[in-house]
Structures are given as C-alpha cells and as structure tokens.
N, C-alpha and C positions, 0 to 999 in steps of 0.2 A: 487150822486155817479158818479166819471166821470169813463167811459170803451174807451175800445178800439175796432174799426170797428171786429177783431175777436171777442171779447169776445162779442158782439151782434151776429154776425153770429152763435157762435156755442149753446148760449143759446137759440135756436130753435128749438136744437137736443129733442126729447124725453123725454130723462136723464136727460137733463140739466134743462128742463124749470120750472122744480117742484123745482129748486134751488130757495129759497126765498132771495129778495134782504137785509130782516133782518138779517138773516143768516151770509150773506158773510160780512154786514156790523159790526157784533159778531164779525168773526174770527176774521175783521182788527183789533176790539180793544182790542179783549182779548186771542190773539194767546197761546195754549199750546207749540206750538213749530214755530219757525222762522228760515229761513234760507236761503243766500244770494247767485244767481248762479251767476258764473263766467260770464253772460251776464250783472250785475248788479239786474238784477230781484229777488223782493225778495217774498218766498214762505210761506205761513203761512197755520199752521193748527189750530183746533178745533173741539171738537166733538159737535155735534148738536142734543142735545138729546132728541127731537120728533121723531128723524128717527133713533136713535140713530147709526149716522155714522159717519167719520171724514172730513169734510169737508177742500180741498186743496181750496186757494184761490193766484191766484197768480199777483201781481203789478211789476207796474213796477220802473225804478229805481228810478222816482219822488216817489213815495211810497204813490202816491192818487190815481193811476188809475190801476182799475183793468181789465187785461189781459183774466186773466182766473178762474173760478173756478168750482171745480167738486169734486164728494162724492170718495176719494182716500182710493181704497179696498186694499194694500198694505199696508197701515199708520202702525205701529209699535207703542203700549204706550212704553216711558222710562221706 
C-alpha cells in the first residue's frame, strides 16, 4: 500500500494506530460511499464491523496512495 509522508505521521496518533492496514485496504475496494474534493482527492467510506465504525479513508488523485484515514464520527448512512 503506497502512503504519504502525513499519512505515516499521523498514524502514530493513539486513535489512529489501532487502524488496521486490512481495513483501509476494504474501504478502497469496497466503498459504501465515494466522493471527489475539489483538490482532486478522493474520499471513501465503509463501515468496519469489528469496531463497528465508519471508516473515512482518504487518497489521493492517483487513487493508489493513501493520504489519510480515520474512524469518521459524523458519517451519515443514505
């Protein structure tokens, strides 16, 4: 899985570290919801249901390298 110099730094935090790298590699392939910001980065969710949360996983515009991801307590289902 290729990251970016953030997405190593911040997966150090606490919160982050219990993000399992299977996880984020679910969201990328099996996104309930996707969506593209205006920087070109695109955001994918999924819920992860060991911890039953929704996991934000965020790449970038290449759409292999992940930037960021973290358990997003906002997420709204359709």
């Amino acid at each position: 899985m290729k990251t970016t110099k953030y997405f190593e730094y911040t997966r150090k935090r606490p919160d982050r570290a219990q993000i399992k790298v299977a996880w984020i590699e679910y969201v990328i392939d099996n996104p309930e919801k996707s969506e593209i910001q205006s920087d070109g980065r695109i955001r994918k969710w999924a819920k992860i249901l060991e911890v039953n949360k929704y996991l934000r996983v965020i790449l970038l515009a290449d759409r292999k390298t992940v930037h960021n991801a973290f358990f997003d307590r906002s997420f709204k289902e359709d």
